[in-house]
C-alpha positions as CSV (number, residue, x, y, z in Angstrom):
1,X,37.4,0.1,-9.6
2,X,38.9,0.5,-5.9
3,X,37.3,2.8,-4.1
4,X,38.3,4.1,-1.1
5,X,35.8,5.2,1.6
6,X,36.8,7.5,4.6
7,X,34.3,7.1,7.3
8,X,33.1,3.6,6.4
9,X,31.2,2.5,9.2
10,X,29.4,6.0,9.5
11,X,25.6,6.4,8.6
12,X,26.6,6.8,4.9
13,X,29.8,5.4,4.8
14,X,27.6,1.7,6.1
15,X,25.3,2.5,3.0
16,X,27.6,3.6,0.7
17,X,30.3,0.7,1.2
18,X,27.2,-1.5,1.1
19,X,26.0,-0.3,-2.3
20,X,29.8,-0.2,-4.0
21,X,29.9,-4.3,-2.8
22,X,26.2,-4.7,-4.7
23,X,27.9,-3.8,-7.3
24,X,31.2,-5.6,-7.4
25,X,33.7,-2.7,-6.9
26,X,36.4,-3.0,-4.4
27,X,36.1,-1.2,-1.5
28,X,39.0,0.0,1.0
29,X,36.9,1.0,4.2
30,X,38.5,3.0,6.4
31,X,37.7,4.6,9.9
32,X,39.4,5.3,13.2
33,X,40.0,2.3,14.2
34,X,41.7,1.3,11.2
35,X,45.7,1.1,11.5
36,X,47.5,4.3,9.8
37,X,49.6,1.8,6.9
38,X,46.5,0.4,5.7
39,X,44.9,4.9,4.5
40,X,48.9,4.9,3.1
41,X,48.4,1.7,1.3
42,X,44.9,2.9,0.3
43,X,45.6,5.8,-0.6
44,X,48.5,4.7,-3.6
45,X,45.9,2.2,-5.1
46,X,42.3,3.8,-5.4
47,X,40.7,5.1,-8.3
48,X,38.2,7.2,-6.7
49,X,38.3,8.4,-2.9
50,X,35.0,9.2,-1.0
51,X,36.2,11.7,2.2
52,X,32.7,11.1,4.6
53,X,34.8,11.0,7.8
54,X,33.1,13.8,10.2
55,X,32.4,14.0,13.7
56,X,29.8,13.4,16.4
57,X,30.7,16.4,18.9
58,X,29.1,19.8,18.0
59,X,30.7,23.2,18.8
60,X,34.6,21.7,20.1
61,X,36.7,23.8,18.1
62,X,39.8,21.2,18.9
63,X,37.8,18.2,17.8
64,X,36.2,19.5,14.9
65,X,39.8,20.7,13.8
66,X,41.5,17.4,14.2
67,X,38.1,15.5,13.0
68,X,37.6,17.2,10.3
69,X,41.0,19.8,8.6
70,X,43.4,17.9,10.1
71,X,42.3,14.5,8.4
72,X,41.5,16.0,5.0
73,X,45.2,17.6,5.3
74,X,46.1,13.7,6.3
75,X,43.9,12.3,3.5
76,X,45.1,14.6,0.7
77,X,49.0,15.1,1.8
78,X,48.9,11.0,1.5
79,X,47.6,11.0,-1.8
80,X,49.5,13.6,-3.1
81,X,52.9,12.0,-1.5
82,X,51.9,8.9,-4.1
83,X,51.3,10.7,-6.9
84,X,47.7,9.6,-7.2
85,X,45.6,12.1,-8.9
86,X,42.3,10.8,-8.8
87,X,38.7,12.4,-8.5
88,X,38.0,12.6,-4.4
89,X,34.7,13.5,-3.0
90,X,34.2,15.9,0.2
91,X,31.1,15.6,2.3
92,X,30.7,18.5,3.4
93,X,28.1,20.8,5.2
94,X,25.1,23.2,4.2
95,X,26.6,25.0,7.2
96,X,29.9,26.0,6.0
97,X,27.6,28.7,3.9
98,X,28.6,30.1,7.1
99,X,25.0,32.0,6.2
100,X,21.4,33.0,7.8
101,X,21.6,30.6,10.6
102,X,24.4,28.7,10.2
103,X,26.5,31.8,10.6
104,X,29.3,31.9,13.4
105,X,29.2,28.0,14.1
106,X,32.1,26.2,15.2
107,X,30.9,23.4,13.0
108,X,30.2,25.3,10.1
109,X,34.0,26.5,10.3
110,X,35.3,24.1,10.6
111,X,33.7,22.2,7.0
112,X,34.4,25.2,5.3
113,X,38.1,24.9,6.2
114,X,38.1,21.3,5.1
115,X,36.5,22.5,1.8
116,X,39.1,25.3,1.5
117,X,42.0,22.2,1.8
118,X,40.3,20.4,-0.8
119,X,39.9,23.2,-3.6
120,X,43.5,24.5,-2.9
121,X,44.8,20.5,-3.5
122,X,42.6,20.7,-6.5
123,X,44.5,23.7,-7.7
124,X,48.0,22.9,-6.9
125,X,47.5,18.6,-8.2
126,X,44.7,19.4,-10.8
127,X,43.1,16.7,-9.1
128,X,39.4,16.4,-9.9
129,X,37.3,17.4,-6.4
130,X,33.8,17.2,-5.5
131,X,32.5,18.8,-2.8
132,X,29.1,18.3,-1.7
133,X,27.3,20.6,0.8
134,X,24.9,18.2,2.1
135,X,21.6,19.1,4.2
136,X,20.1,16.7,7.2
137,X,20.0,13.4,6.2
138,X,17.9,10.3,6.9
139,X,17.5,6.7,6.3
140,X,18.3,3.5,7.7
141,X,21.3,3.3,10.3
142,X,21.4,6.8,11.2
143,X,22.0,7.0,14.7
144,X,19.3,9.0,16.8
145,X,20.4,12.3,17.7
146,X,24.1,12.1,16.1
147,X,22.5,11.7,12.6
148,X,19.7,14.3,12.6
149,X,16.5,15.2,14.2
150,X,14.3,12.2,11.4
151,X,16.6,9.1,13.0
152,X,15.9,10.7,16.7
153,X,12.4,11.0,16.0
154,X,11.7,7.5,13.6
155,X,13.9,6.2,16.9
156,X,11.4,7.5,19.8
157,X,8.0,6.8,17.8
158,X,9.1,3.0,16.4
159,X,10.3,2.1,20.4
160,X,7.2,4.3,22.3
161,X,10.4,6.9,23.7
162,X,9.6,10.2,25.0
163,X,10.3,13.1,22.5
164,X,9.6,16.9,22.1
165,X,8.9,19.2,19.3
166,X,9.6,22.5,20.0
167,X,7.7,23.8,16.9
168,X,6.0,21.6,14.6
169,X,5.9,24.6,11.4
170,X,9.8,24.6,11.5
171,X,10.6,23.7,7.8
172,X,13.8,21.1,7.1
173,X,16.0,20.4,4.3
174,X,16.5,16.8,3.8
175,X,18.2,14.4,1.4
176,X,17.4,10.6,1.4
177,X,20.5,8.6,2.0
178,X,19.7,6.4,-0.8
179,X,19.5,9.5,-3.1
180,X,22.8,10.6,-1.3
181,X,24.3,6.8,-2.6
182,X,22.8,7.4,-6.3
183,X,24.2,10.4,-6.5
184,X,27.1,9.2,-5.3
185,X,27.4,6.1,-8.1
186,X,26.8,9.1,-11.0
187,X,30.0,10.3,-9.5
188,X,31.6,7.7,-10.1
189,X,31.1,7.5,-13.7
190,X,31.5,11.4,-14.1
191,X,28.0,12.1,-13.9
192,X,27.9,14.7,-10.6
193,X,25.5,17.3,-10.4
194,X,27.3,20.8,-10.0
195,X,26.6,23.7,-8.4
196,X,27.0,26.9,-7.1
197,X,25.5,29.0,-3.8
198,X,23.6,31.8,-2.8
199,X,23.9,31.8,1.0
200,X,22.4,28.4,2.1
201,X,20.5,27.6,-1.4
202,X,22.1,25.4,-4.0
203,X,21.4,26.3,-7.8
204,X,22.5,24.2,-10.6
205,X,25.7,25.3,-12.8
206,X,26.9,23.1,-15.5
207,X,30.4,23.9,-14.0
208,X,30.1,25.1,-11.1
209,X,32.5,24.7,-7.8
210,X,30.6,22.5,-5.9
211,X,28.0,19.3,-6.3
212,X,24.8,18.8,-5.2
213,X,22.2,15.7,-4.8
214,X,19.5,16.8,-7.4
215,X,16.5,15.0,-5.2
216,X,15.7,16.8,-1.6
217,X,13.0,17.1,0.2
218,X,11.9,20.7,2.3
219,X,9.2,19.1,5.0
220,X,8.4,20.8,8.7
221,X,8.8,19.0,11.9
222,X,4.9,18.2,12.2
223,X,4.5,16.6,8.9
224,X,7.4,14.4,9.9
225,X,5.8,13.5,13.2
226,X,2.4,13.0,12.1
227,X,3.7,10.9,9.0
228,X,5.1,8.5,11.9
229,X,2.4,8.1,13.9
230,X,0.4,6.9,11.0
231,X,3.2,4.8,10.1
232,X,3.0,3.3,13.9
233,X,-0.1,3.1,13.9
234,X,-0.7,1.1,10.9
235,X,-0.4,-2.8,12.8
236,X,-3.5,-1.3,14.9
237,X,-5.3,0.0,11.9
238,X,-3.9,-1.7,9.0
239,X,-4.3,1.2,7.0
240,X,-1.3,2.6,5.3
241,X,-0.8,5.8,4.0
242,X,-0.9,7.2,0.3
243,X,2.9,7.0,-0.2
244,X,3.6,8.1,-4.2
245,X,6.8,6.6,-5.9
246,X,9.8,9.1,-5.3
247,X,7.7,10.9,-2.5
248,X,9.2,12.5,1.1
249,X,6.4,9.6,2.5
250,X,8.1,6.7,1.1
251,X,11.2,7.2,2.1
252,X,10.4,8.2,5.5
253,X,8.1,4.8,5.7
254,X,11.5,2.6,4.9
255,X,13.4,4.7,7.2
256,X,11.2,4.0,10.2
257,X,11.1,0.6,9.6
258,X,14.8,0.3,10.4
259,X,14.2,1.7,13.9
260,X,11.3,-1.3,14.4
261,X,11.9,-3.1,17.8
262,X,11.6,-6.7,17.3
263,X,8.4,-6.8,19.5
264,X,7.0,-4.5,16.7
265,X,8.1,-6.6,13.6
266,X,5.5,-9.5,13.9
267,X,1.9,-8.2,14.7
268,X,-1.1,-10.2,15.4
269,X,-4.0,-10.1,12.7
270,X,-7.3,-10.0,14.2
271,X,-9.5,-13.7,12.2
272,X,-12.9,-13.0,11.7
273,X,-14.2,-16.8,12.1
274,X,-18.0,-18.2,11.0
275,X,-18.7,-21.8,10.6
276,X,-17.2,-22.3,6.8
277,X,-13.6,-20.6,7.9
278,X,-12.1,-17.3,8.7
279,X,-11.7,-13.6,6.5
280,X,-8.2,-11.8,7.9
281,X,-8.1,-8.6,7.2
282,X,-4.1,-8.1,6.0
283,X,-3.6,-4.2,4.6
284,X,-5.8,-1.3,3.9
285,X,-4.7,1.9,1.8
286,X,-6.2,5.1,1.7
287,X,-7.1,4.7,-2.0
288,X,-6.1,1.4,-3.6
289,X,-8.2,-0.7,-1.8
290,X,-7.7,-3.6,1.1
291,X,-6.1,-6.9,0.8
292,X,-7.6,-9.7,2.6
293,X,-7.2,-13.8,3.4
294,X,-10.4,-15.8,2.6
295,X,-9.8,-19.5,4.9
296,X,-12.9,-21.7,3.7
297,X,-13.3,-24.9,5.1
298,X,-13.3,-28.5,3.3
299,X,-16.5,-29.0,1.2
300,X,-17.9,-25.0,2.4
301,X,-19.0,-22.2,-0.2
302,X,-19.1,-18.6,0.5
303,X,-20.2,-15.4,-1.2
304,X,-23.4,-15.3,-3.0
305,X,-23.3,-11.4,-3.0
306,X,-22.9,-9.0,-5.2
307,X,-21.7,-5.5,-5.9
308,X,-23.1,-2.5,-7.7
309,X,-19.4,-0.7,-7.8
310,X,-16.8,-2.6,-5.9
311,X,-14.7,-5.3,-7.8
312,X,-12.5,-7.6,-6.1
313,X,-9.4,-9.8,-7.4
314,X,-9.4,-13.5,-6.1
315,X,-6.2,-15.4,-5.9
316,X,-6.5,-19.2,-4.5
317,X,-3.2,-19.6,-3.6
318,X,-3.8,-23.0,-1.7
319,X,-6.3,-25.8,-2.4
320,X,-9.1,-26.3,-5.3
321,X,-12.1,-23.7,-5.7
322,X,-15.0,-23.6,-7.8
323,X,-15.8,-20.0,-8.5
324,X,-19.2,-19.0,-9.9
325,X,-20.2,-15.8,-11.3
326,X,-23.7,-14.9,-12.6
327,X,-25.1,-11.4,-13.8
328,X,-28.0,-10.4,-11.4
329,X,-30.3,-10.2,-14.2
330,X,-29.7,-13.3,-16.0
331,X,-29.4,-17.1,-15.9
332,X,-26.0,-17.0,-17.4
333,X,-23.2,-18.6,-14.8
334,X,-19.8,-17.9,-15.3
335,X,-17.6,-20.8,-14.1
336,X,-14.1,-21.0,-13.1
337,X,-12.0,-24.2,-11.4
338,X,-8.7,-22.8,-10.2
339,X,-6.0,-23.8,-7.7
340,X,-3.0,-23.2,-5.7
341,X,-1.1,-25.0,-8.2
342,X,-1.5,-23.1,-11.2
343,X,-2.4,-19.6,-9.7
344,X,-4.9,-17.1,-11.4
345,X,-6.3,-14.1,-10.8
346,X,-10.2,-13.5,-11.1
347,X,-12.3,-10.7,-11.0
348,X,-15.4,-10.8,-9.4
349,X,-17.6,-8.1,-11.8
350,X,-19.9,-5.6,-10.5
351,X,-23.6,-6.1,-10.7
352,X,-22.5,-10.3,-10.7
353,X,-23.6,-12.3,-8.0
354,X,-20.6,-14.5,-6.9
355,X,-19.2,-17.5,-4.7
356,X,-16.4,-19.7,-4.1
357,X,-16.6,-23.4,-3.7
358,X,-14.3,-25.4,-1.8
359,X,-13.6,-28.7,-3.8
360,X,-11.9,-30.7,-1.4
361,X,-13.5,-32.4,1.2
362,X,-10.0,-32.8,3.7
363,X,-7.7,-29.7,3.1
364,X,-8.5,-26.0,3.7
365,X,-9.0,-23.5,1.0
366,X,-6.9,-20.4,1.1
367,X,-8.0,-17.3,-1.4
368,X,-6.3,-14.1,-0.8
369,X,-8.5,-11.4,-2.2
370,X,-7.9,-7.8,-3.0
371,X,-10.7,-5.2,-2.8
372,X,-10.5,-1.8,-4.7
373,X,-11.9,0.0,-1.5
374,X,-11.5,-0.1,2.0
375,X,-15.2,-1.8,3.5
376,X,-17.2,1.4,4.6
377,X,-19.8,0.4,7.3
378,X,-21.9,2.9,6.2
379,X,-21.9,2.1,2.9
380,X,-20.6,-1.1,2.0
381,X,-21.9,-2.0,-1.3
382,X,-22.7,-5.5,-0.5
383,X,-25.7,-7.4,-1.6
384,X,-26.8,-11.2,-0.9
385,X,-27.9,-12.8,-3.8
386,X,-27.5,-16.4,-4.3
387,X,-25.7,-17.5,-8.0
């Protein structure tokens, strides 16, 4: 398909373009620096047409009028003059509800006038049109305070910036851009989500006169802030937080790391060395356990302890190793020779004495282990005991 994309180099126009060339369509990406033949041209050829071109300045009623009516007008009066008829997306605004708090704005105004142009075109072309009220948005390449209140504050956090929350219980509506995108790629294939509106809220109509993204988020202004700071904090800690699949966490996580100064992209790892090598600590998790790198020198063992509830996961991923296991109890040693060049996985069994053998007598030996729980001091389930 060729897809035309109003906007491009916008927060979402960047993603969106970006995820159309993943996936082999052709993309006409316009914006305003673009030369006025080219949206003509454009505008005879594509198959689809995704209107994302806003504006930065709030409350300027002249600038939101020619940013945002008088370029749909544009947009649609060129389509129309070459008879293309096909389906064209609106981003628009939760705020042109023009409700609750939203009421009375300039901005909001002027999106509900670009909606108005776009489901009168619809009604004299029969032109399919989607218009999407959309809510604050984040993810990577939003610009701090242009793109929403999550980019200023993932911004000031990642790069140690001043910042100020007014009140941390204020709740916020907020769709992930990559959510946005999918959404967005179901469109393309006639799969929108529709809806209609009562005031501000969206609820879903098989056929109703607008579309929605059917994956938001409603999260206050403190539970962003404290997410972040946990985030930040993780090179010092190494702990990260429970993030679920699909949850308002995760996506803030990948969000902040966008906004990661390069002096904050490489962090030093604190080597814990005795005389047969060094244990690195690498990542701890809140309840999956830690992830550690076990260096142990030419011709050294290490272990002989076991566990009455922890297990652990050893990976030699350089070198040779002998690994023994032995059940406290009996005389029964459980052998394993394993190397970097044919990687396995062993588990180290609770209530086994253990230890890992270092077979060469020149090169290093380099076992990256996995722990199902972080080390508690005060109970840390560890008990010499030689195999």
């Amino acid at each position: 398909m060729k897809i035309l994309v109003t906007g491009a180099k916008g927060f979402v126009g960047k993603n969106l373009c970006a995820q159309l060339r993943n996936n082999k369509e052709e993309v006409f990406a316009y914006d305003v620096d673009t030369p006025d033949v080219m949206l003509e041209e454009w505008c005879a050829q594509a198959d689809f047409v995704f209107n994302l071109t806003g504006i930065d300045l709030p409350d300027e009623p002249k600038a939101l009028k020619a940013g945002i009516v008088d370029f749909s007008a544009r947009l649609l009066d060129a389509l129309k003059h070459h008879g293309n008829k096909c389906p064209v997306m609106l981003a628009s605004s939760q705020k042109a509800s023009l409700a609750g708090r939203f009421a009375n704005t300039e901005y909001g105004k002027s999106k509900k006038a670009g909606e108005d142009i776009f489901f009168k075109y619809a009604d004299e072309t029969g032109a399919k049109v989607l218009v999407y009220r959309l809510p604050g948005l984040f993810g990577k390449w939003a610009k701090p305070v242009v793109n929403g209140v999550v980019g200023t504050f993932c911004n000031a956090i990642a790069n140690d910036l001043p910042y100020k929350v007014n009140d941390p219980t204020v709740q916020l509506d907020l769709v992930y851009v990559d959510d946005l995108v999918e959404e967005m790629m179901a469109a393309l294939q006639g799969k929108e989500h529709r809806c209609d509106y009562d005031g501000i809220g969206a609820y879903p109509v098989r056929d109703g006169k607008y579309c929605y993204v059917p994956v938001s988020h409603r999260v206050s202004l403190g539970e962003i802030v404290s997410l972040l700071h946990k985030f930040d904090d993780q090179r010092k800690t190494l702990v990260m937080p429970e993030i679920p699949s699909g949850s308002f966490a995760k996506k803030l996580y990948s969000t902040f790391l966008s906004y990661l100064p390069a002096s904050k992209v490489a962090f030093p790892l604190k080597m814990n060395f005795d005389g047969k090598g060094s244990c690195t600590d690498v990542l701890k998790t809140v309840g999956s356990g830690q992830f550690s790198v076990e260096v142990i020198n030419p011709g050294m063992t290490k272990g002989h302890q076991w566990h009455n509830s922890k297990w652990e996961l050893f990976v030699v991923v350089s070198g040779r190793a002998l690994i023994k296991e032995r059940k406290i109890d009996s005389n029964q040693v459980l052998q394993f020779e394993v190397s970097g060049s044919e990687m396995k996985a062993v588990h180290m069994l609770p209530g086994y004495t253990h230890s890992i053998e270092n077979l060469s007598v020149t090169e290093p030996l380099v076992v990256l282990m996995w722990t199902n729980e972080a080390l508690d001091p005060q109970k840390p389930d560890t008990y010499s005991l030689k195999v």
